[in-house]
Z-matrix of the N, CA and C atoms (Angstrom, degrees):
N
C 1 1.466
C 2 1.536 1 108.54
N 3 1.439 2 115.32 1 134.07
C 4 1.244 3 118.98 2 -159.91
C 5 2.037 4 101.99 3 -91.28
N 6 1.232 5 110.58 4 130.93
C 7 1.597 6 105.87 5 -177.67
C 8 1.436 7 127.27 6 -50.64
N 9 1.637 8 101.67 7 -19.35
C 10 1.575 9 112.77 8 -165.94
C 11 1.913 10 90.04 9 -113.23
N 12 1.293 11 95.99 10 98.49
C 13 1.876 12 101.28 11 -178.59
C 14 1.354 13 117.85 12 -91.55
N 15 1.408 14 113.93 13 -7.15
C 16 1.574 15 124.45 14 -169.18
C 17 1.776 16 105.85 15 -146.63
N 18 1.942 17 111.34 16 56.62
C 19 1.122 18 94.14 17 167.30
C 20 1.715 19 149.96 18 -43.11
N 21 1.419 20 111.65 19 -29.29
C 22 1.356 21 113.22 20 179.31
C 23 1.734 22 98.74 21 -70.62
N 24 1.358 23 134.01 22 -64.48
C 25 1.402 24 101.89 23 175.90
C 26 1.024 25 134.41 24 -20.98
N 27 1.858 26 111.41 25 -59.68
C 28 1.254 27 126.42 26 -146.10
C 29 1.435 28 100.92 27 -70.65
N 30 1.393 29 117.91 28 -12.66
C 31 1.157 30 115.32 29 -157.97
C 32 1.822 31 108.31 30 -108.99
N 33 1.350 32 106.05 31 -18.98
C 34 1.700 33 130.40 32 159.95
C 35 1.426 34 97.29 33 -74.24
N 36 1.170 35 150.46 34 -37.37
C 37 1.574 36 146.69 35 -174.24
C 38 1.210 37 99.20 36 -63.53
N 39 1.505 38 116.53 37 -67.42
C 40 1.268 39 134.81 38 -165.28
C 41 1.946 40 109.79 39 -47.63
N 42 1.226 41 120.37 40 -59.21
C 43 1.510 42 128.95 41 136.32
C 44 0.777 43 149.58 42 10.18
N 45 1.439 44 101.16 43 -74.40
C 46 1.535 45 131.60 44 173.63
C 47 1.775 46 109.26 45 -65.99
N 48 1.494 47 96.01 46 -45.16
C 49 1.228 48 103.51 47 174.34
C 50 1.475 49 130.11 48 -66.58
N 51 1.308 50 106.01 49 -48.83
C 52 1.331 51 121.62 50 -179.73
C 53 1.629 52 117.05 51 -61.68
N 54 1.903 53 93.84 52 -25.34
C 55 1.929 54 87.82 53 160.79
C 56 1.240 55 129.68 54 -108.00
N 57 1.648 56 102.54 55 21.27
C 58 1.293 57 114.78 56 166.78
C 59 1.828 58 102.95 57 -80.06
N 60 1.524 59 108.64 58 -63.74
C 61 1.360 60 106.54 59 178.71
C 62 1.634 61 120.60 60 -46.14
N 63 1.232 62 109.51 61 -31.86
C 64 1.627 63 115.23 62 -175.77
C 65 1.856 64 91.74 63 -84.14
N 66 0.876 65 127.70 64 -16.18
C 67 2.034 66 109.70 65 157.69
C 68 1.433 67 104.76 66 -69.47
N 69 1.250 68 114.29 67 -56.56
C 70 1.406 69 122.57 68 -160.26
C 71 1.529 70 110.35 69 -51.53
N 72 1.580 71 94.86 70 -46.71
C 73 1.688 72 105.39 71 -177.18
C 74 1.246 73 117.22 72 -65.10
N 75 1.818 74 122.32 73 -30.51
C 76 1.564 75 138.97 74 178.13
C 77 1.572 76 103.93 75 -70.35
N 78 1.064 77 115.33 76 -35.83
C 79 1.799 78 134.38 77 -170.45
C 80 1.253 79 125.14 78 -66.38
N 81 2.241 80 105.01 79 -29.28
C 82 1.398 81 99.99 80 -144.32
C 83 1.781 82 99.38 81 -94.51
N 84 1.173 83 116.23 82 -1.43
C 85 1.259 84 95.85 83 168.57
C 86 2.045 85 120.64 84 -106.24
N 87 1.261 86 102.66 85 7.94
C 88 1.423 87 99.42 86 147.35
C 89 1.348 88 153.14 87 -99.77
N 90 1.266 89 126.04 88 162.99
C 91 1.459 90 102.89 89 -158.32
C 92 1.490 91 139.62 90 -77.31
N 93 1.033 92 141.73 91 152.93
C 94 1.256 93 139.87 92 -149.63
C 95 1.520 94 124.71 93 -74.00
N 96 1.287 95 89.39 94 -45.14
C 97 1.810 96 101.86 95 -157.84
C 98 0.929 97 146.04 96 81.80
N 99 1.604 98 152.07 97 -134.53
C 100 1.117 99 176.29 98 94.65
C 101 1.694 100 120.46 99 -90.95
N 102 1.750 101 116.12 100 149.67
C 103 0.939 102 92.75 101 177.66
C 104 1.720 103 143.82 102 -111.08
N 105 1.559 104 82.02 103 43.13
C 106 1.129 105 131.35 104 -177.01
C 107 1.886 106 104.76 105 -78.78
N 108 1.720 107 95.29 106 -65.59
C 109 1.632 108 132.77 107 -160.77
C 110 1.358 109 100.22 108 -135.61
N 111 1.475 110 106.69 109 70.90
C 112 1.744 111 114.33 110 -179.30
C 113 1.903 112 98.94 111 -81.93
N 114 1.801 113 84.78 112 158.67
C 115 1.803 114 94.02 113 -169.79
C 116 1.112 115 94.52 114 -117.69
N 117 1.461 116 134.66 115 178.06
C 118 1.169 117 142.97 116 151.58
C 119 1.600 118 119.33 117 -7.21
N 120 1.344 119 101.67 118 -50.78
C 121 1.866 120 81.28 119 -159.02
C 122 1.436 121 90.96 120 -112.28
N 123 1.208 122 121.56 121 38.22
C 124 1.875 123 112.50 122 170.84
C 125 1.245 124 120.39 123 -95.04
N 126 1.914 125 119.32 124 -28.21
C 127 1.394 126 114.03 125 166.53
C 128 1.946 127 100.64 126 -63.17
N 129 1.707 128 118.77 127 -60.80
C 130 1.109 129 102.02 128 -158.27
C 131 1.813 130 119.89 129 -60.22
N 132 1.080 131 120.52 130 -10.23
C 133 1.682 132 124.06 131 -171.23
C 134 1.679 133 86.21 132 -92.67
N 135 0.826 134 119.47 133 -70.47
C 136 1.653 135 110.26 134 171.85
C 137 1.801 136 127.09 135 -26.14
N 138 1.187 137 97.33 136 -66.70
C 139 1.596 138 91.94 137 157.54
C 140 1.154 139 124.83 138 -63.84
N 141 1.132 140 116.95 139 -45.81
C 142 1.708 141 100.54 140 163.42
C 143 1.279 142 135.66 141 -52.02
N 144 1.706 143 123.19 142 -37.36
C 145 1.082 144 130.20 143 -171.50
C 146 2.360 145 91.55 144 -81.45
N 147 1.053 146 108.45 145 -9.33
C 148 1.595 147 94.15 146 -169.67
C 149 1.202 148 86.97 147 -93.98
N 150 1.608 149 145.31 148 -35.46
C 151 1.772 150 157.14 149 163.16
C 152 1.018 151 93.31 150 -43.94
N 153 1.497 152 150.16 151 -29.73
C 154 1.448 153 134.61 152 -144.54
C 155 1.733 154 87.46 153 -102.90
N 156 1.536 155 87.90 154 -50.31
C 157 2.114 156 98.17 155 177.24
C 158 1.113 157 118.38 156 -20.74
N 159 2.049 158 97.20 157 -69.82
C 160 1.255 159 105.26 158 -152.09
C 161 1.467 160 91.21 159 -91.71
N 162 0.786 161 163.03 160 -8.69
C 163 1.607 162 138.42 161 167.94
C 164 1.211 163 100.93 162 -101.68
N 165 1.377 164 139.51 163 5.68
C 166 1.500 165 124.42 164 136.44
C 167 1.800 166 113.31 165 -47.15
N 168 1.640 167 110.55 166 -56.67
C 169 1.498 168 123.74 167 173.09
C 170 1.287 169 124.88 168 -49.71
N 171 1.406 170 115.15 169 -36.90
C 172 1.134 171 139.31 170 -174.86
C 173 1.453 172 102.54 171 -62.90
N 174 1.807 173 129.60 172 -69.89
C 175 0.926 174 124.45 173 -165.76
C 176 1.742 175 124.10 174 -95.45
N 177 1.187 176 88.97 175 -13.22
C 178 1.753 177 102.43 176 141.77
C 179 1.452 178 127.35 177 -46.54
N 180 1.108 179 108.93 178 -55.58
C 181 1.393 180 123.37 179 -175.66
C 182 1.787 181 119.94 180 -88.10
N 183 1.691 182 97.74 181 10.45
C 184 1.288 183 110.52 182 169.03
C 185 1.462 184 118.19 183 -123.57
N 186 1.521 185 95.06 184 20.50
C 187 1.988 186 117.46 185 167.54
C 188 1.759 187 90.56 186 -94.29
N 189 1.282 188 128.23 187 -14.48
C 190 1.495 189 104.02 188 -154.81
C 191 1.380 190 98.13 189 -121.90
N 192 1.234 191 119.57 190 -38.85
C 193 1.566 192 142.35 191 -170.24
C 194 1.547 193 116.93 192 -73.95
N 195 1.367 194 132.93 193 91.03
C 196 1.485 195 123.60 194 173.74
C 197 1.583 196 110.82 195 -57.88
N 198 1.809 197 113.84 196 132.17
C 199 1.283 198 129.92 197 176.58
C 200 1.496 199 116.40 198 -124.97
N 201 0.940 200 127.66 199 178.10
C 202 1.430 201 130.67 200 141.31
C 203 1.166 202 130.21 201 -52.61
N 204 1.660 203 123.39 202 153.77
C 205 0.968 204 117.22 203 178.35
C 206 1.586 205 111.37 204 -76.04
N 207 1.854 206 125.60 205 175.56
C 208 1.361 207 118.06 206 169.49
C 209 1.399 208 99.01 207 -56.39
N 210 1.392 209 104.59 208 163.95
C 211 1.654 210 114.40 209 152.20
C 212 1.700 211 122.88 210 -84.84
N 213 1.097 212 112.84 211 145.85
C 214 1.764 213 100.79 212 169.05
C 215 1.759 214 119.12 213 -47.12
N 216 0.996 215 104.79 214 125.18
C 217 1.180 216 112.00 215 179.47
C 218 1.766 217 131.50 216 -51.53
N 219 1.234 218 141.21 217 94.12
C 220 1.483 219 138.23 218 -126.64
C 221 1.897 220 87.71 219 -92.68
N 222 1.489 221 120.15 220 106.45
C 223 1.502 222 120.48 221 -161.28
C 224 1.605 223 102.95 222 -104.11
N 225 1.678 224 109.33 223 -12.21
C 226 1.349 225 102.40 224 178.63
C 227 1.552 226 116.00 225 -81.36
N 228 1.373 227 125.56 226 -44.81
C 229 0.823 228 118.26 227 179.16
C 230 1.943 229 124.61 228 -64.69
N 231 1.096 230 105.84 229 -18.59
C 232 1.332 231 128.53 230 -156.94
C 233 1.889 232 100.92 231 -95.28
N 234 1.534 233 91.96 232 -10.95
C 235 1.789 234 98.86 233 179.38
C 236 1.855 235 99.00 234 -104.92
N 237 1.777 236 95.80 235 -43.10
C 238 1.623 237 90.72 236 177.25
C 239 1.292 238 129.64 237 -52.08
N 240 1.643 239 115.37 238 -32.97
C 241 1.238 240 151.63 239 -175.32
C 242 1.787 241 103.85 240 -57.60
N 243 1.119 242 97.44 241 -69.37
C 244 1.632 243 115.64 242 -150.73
C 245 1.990 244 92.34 243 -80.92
N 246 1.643 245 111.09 244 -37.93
C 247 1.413 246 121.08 245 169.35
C 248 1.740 247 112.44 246 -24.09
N 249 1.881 248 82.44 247 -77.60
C 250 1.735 249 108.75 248 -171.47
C 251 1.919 250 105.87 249 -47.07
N 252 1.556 251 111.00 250 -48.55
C 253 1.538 252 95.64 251 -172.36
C 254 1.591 253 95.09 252 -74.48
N 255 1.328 254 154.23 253 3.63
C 256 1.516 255 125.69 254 -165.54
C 257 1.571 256 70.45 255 -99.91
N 258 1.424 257 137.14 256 -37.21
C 259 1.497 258 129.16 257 -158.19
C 260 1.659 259 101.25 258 -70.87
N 261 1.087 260 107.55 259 -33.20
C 262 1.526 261 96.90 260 -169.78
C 263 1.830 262 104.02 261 -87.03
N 264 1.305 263 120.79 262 -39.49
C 265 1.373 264 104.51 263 166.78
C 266 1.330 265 111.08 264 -56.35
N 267 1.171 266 139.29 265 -17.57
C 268 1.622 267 134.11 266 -166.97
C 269 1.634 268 106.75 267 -89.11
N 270 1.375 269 120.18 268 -44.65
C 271 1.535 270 128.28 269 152.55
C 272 1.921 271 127.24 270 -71.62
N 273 0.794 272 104.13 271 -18.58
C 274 1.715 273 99.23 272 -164.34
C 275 1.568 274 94.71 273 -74.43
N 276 1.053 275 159.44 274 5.38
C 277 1.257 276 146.77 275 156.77
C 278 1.680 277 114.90 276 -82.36
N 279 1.483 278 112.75 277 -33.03
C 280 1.438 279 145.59 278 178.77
C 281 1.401 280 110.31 279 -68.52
N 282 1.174 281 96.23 280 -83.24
C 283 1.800 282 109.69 281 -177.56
C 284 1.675 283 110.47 282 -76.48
N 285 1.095 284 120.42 283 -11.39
C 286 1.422 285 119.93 284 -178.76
C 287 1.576 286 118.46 285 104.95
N 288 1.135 287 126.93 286 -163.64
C 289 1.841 288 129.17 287 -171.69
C 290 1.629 289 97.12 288 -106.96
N 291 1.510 290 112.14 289 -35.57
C 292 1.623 291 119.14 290 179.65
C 293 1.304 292 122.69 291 -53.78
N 294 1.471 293 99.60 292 -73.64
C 295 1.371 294 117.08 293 176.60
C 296 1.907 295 121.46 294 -70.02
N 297 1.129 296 96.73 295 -17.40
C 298 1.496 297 96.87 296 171.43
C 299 0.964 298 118.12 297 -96.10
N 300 1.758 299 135.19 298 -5.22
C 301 1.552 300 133.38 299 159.23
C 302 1.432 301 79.92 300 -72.97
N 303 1.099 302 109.37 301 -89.21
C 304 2.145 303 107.00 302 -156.87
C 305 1.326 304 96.70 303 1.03
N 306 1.348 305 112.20 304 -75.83
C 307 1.785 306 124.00 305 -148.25
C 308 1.774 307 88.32 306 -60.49
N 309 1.336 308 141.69 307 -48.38
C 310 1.401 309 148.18 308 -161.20
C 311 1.733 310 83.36 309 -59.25
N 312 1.139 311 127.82 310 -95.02
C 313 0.928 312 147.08 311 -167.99
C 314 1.707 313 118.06 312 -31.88
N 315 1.363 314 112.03 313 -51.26
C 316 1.724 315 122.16 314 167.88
C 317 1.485 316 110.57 315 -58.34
N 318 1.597 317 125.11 316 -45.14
C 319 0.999 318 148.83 317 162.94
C 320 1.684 319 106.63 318 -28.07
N 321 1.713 320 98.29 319 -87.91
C 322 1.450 321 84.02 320 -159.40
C 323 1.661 322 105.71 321 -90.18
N 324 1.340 323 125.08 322 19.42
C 325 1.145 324 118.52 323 158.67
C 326 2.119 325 117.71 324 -67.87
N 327 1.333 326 98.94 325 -19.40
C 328 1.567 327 124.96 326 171.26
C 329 1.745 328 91.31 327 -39.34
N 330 1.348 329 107.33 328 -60.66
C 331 1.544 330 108.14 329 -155.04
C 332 1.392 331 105.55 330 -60.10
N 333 1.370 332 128.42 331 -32.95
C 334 1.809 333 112.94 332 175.02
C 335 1.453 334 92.78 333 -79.91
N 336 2.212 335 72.75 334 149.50
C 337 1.428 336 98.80 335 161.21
C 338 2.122 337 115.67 336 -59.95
N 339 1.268 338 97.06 337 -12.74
C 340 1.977 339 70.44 338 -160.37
C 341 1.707 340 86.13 339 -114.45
N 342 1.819 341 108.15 340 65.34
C 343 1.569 342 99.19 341 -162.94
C 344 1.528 343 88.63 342 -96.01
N 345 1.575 344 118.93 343 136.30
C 346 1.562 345 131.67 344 163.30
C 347 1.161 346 134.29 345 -83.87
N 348 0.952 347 136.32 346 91.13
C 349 2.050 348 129.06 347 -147.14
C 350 1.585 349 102.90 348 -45.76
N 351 1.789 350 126.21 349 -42.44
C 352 1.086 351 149.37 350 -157.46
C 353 1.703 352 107.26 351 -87.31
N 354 1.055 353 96.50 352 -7.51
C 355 1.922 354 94.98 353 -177.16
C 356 1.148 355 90.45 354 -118.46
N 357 1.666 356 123.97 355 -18.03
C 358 1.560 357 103.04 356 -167.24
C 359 1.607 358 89.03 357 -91.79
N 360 1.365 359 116.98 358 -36.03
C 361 1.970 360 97.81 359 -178.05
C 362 1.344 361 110.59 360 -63.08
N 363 1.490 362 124.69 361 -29.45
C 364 1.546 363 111.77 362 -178.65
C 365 1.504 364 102.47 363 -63.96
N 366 1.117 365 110.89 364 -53.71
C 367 1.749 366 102.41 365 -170.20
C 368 1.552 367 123.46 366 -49.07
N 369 1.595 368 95.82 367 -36.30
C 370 1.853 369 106.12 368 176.19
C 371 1.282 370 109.86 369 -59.32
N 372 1.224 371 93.32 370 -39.08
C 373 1.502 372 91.68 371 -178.36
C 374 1.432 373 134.11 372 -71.78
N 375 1.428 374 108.47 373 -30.51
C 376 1.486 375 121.28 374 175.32
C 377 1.810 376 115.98 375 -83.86
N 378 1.882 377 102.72 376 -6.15
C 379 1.340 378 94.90 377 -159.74
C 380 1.613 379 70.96 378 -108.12
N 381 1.239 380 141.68 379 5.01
C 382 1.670 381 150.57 380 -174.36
C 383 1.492 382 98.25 381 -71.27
N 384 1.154 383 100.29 382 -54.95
C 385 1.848 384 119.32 383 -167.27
C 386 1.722 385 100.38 384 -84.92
N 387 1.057 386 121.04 385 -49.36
C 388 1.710 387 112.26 386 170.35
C 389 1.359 388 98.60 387 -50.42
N 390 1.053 389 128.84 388 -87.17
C 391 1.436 390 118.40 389 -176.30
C 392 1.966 391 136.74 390 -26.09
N 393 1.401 392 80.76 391 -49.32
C 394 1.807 393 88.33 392 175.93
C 395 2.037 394 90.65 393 -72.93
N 396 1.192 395 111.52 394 -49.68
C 397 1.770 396 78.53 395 -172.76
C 398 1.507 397 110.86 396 -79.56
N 399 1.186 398 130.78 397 10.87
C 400 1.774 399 113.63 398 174.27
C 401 1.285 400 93.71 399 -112.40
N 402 1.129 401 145.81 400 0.66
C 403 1.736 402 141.43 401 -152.39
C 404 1.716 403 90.32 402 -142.36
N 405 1.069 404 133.79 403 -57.23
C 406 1.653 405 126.45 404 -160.63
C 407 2.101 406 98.84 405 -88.61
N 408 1.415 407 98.37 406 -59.80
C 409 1.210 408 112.22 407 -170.11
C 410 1.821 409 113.73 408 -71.18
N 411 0.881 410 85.28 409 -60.53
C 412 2.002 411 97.34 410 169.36
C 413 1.054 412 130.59 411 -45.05
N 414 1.339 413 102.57 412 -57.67
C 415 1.772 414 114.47 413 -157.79
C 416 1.648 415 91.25 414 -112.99
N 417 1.458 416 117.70 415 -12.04
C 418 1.708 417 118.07 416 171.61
C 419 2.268 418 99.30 417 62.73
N 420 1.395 419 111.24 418 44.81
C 421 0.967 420 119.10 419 174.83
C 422 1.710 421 107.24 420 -74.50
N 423 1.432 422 114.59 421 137.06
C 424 1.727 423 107.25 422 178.61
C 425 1.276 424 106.90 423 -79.34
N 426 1.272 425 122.17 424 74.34
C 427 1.889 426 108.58 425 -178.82
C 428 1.987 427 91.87 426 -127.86
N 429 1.548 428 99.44 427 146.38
C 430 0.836 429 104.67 428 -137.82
C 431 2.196 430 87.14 429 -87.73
N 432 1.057 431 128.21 430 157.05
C 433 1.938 432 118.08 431 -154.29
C 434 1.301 433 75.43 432 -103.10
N 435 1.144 434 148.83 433 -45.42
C 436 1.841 435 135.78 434 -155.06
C 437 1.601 436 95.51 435 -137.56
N 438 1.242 437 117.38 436 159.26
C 439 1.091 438 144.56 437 179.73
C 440 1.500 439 107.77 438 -45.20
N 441 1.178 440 130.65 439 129.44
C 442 1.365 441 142.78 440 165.07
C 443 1.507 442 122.71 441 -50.95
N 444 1.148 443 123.50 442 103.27
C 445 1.691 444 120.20 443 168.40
C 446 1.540 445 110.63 444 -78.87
N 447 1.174 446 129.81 445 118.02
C 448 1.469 447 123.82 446 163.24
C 449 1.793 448 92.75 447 -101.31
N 450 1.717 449 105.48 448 145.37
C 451 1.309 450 109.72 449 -177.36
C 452 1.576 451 84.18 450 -125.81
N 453 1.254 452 109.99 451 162.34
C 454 1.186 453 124.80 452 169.14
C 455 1.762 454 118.72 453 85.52
């Protein structure tokens, strides 16, 4: 009998935990507070230390508990995915905030199986214009809305 009876917990514990320590570690050089007169780093060490809890509980409770095994890990979508945003930070200064959601958006809609070429340009397109008005217009971000002409 294998010690770890409920891998998918054990493996959400592990997680949970590991982004508890990564608050704690982001946290530890700001200041503390009271919790009275909390400082900067008292929500994030706090959540971490309650992340550390519960996926302490979590993978505890996947020594006792029979689960399923993991699933295979799905690497295509998860490369198409992660591809399209390094592609669109690598263009969006170039091609503009417009045209480089479209392409973001057509992109990693690629990774599902039930992807529609025609739903994914409407969406780029509508999530094109959300963006330019909460990011260009809103927040008065310098990114450039259409593609850059250099002349000369």
């Amino acid at each position: 009998m294998a010690l770890i009876r409920h891998p998918r917990d054990f493996v959400a514990g592990l997680m949970f935990a590991g982004f508890g320590i990564g608050a704690i570690v982001v946290a530890a050089n700001y200041p503390l507070g009271t919790a009275a007169r909390m400082g900067p780093g008292y929500f994030p060490r706090m959540l971490g230390i309650l992340l550390i809890i519960l996926g302490s509980a979590l993978a505890l409770r996947a020594l006792r508990l029979q689960g399923s095994a993991l699933p295979a890990w799905p690497w295509r979508p998860t490369v198409v995915v992660l591809g399209s945003v390094v592609l669109f930070g690598a263009i969006v200064n170039h091609a503009g905030l417009a045209l480089s959601t479209v392409v973001l958006i057509v992109l990693a809609s690629l990774a599902s199986h039930e992807f529609r070429p025609r739903e994914a340009l409407i969406s780029g397109v509508l999530l094109a214009a959300l963006a330019i008005a909460v990011f260009v217009i809103g927040l008065k971000l310098q990114l450039p809305i259409w593609p850059v002409m250099r002349l000369g």
